[in-house]
N, C-alpha and C positions, 0 to 999 in steps of 0.2 A: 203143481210142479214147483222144484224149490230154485233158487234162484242160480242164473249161472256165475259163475264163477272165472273168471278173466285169467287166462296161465300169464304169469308175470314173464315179459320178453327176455330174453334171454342177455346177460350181462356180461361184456366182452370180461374174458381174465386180465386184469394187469399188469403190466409190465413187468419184468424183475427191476427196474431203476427206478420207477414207480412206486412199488410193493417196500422196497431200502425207503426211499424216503419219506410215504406215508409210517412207518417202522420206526424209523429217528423220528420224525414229527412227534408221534404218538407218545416214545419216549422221555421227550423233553419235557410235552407236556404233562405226563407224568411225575417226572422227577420235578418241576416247576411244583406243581399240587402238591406232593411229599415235601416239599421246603416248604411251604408256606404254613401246612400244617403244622410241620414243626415248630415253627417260627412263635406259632399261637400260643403251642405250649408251653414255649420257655417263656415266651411273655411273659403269664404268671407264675411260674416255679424259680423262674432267675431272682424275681420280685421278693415272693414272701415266701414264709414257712409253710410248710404243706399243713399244717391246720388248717390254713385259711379257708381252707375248701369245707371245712367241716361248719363254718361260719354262714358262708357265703348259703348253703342248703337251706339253715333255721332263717334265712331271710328270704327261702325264695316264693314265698305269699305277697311279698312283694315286688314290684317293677323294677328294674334297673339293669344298668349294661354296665359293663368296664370296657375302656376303647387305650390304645395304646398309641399315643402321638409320636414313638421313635418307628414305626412298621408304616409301611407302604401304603398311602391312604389313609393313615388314621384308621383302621380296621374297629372292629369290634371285637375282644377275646374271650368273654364271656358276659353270659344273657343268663338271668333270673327265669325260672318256670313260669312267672306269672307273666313274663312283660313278654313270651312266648306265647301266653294264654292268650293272651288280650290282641297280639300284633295278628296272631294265626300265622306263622312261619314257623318251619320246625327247625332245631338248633343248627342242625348243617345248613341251611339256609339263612343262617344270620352268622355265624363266625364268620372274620375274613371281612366281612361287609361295612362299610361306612354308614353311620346311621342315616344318613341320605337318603337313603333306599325308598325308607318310608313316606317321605315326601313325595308330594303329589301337586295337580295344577295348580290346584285352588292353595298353596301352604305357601304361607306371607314373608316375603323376601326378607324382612326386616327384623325379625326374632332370627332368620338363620344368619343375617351378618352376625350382629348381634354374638350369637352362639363361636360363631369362625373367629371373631375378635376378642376374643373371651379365651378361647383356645392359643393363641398366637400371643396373649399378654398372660397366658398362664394364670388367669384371676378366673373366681366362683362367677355363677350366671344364672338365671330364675326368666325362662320366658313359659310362655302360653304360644301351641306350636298346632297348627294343622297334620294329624298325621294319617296314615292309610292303611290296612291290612292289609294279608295278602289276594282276599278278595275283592278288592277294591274299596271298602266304603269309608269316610270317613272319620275320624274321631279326634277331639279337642282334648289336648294334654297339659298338665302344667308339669313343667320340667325344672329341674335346682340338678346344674353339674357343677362341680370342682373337683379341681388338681389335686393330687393325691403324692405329696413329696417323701425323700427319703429324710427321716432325721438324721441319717451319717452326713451328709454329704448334703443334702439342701435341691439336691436336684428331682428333677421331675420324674416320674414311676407309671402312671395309668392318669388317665379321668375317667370319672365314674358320673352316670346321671342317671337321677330316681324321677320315674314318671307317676304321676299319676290322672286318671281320664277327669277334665272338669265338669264333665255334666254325667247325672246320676241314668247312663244309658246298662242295664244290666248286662251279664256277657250271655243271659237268657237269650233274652230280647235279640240281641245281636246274632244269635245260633240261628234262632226262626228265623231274621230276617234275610240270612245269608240262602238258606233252607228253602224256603219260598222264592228267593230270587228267581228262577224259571219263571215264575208263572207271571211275578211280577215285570217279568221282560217281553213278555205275549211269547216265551218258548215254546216250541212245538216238540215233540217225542222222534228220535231220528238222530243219525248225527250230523245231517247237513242242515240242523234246526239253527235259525238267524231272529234275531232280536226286532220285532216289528217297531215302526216309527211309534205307534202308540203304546208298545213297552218301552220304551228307553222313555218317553216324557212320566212313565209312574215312578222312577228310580226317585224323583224328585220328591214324593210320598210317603220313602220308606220311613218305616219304625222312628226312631228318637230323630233322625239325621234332617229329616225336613225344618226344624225349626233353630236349628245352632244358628246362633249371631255370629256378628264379626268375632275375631277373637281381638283386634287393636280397639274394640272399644273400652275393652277392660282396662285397661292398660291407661287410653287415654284420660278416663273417668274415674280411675281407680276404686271404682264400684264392683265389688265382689260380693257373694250370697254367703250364709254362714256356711253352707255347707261346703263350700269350693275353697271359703279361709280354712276350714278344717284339714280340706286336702292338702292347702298348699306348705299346715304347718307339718303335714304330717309328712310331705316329702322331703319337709327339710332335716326332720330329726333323722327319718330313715338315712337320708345322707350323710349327717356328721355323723352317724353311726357307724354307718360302711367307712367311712374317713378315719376316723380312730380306729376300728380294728387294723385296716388295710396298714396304717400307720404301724401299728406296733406290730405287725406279722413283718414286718418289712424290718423292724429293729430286731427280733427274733433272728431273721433271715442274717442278717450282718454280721449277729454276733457271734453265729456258729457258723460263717466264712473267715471272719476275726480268726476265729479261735483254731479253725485249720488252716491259716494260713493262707487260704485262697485268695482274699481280696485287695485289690488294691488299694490303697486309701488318697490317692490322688486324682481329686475332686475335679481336676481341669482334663478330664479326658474326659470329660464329657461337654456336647453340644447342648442349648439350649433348644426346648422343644418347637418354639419359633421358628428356628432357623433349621431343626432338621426337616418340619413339614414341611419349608420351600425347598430344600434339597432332594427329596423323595418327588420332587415334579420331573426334576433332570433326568431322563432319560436314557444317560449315556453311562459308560462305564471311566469312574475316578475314585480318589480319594480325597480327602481332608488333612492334613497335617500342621500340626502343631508347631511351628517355630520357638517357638520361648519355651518347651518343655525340653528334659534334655534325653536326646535318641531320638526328639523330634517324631513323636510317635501320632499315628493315625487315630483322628479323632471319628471320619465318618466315612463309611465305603460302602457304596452304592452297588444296588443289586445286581446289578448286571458286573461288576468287576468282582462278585462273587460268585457268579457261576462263570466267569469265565476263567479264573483261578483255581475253583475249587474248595478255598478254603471258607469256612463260616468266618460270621461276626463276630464272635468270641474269639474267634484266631487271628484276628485281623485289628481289630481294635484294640490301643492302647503298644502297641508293636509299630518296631519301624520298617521301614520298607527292607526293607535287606534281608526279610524269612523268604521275596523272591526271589533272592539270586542263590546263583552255586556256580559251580568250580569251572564252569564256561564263561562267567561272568565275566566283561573285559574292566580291572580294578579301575585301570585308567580314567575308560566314560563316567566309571561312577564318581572317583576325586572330581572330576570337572566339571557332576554335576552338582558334589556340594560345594564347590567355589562359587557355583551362581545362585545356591541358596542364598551362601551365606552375603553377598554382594546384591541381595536381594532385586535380581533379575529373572528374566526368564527363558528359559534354552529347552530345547528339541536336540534329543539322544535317540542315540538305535542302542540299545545291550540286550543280552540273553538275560531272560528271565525262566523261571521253573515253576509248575503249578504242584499244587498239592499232590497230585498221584506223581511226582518227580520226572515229566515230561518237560522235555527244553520248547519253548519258544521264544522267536525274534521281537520284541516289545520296543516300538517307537515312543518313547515316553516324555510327553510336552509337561513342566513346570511351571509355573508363574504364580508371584508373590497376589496374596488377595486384601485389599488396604479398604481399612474403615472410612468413617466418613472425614476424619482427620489426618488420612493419608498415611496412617500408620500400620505398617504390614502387622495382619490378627494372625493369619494361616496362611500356607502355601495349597495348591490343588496342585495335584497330581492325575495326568490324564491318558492310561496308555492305548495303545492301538498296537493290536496284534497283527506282523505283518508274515509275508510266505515267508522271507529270504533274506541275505544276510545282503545283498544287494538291492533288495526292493526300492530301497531310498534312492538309487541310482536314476529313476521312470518322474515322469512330469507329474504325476499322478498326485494331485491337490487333495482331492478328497480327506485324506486323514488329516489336514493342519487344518482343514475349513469347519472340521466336526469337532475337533480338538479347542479349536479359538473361540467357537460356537459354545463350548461347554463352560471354559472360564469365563466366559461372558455371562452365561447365565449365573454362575455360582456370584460373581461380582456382584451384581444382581439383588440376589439372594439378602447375601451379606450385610450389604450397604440401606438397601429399604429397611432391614428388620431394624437396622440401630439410630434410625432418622426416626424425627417427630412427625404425628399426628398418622400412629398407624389406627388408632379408634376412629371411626364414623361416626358422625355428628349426624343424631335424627333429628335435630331440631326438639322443640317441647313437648 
């Protein structure tokens, strides 16, 4: 007799107000994924000349990521076939993703500050890293990343880090052992098969992984094998290698923007990569602006005031606020609001603003000057709040000035830690 077969109970229909909002849901989260892959791509096509790609192939025998410090997270935007090889993730499972990922219990807090402060002072970095596949096991890297700048303009473009494994564990070896895992776990055949107490103590056995040292003994000892100085010279040439092309694909990239006219050539519309990583934690929908430029143009605008506008980063950046308004707009609010730029205070307006598909809405919009550690206004924030009505302001209703004050606070924040001393961690010797 074969086995019976359970009819699955029957599932009420949903709602029609239900059905609408699992529908928008599904959409946003849609449209959310379609921006963000975009986002990937222009990473590097904004960057460099499309050779690059032709480059970046004849290197991908070897490990390395490119990760972009201006995108949400520090992401990763592109992964070498090898460093796929090795991790066992396949490329849609690593774009998007912070190298993070790979870490695991046992991976030593102290290479990843290390790593995060190194990122944040925009200077090269060489640690010895615990990392994991995606079937758990795991394996000792030595890593060499650095910043990869624009020679026009001096500002920051990608980081790139070249891995390579410090101990001679094959990706043979690694296949079998991943392969045999079942049996090595006491699995049984079934799907409701569970890892017996005396499988989980032979993981401790497997292949190469049972006898990896510390890795901060290296480091403290400064005793390395020849064969691991081999790796570690050889992750660094592969890196100044990627550096230099990335470099001149990127003066390629400028000078046929130069030459159509595209590009701007003023260097101060841009954030330093420091300070956009702490702004990428805020949450909230604002801007950045410039005071000392003239039209006071937008340095940084956060993701969420781009999907609530409409318009991308490229349309947003380097531009003053005033691509929001239109012919409902009251001129008045706006003189009054640059009276308190300019008088460097800060004031709460209600005016019509207009999003990129040319739809009106009521935009409560809090300003306030943002001052270094010298007290000297650097930028203004700008932080709006979408409201019903042209009266809403009229109701007790707190909430938008408590999220609003809540956001300049944090951008202050921000601001004032990255330009104060002793942002390195001191490990002692």
């Amino acid at each position: 007799m074969g086995r019976r077969i359970c009819e699955p109970s029957p599932v009420p229909a949903p709602s029609s107000s239900q059905s609408l909002t699992e529908s928008q849901e599904s959409f946003s989260s849609s449209t959310a994924q379609a921006s963000n892959s975009q986002a990937l791509i222009d990473s590097m096509s904004r960057s460099y000349d499309p050779s690059i790609q032709q480059f970046l192939k004849k290197l991908s025998h070897h490990s390395f990521l490119i990760t972009d410090p201006h995108l949400r997270g520090h992401p990763i935007v592109y992964a070498s076939d090898a460093f796929l090889h090795m991790s066992g993730y396949p490329l849609e499972e690593v774009l998007g993703r912070n190298p993070k990922f790979l870490q695991g219990l046992d991976t030593d807090r102290k290479p990843v500050f290390q790593l995060r402060d190194s990122v944040c002072e925009q200077k090269p970095c060489q640690v010895t890293l615990l990392n994991y596949t995606k079937q758990g096991w795991p394996f000792q890297i030595v890593l060499h990343m650095a910043p990869v700048f624009s020679q026009h303009d001096g500002r920051l473009l990608h980081f790139v880090g070249v891995q390579r494994p410090l101990y001679d564990c094959s990706l043979g070896l690694l296949k079998h052992t991943v392969q045999s895992a079942p049996t090595l776990l006491g699995l049984q055949r079934g799907s409701c098969a569970r890892p017996g107490q005396e499988g989980l103590s032979n993981i401790k056995n497997v292949g190469c992984f049972s006898y990896l040292p510390r890795v901060d003994a290296h480091w403290q000892t400064g005793i390395f094998t020849g064969s691991q100085k081999k790796k570690m010279k050889l992750a660094s040439t592969v890196l100044q290698l990627l550096i230099y092309e990335l470099t001149k694909s990127s003066e390629l990239k400028i000078a046929g923007a130069l030459h159509g006219g595209l590009l701007c050539e003023n260097a101060e519309t841009a954030l330093c990569s420091s300070l956009t990583l702490a702004l990428t934690r805020i949450q909230q929908s604002f801007v950045i602006l410039n005071p000392n430029m003239p039209g006071m143009p937008v340095l940084y605008a956060s993701d969420k005031f781009l999907h609530s506008t409409g318009f991308s980063k490229d349309e947003v950046i380097g531009q003053n606020c005033r691509f929001l308004q239109g012919q409902d707009t009251d001129a008045g609010v706006v003189e009054e609001m640059r009276n308190c730029i300019i008088a460097e205070k800060a004031c709460t307006l209600r005016f019509n603003n207009y999003r990129k598909d040319g739809s009106s809405f009521w935009n409560l919009w809090h300003v306030a000057p943002i001052r270094d550690h010298t007290a000297k206004v650097v930028y203004f924030v700008g932080v709006p709040w979408e409201v019903g009505s042209s009266d809403c302001c009229q109701t007790n209703d707190i909430a938008p000035v408590k999220q609003q004050f809540a956001a300049v606070g944090a951008v202050k924040v921000a601001v004032r830690s990255l330009r104060g001393q002793g942002l390195r961690r001191s490990f002692g010797p």
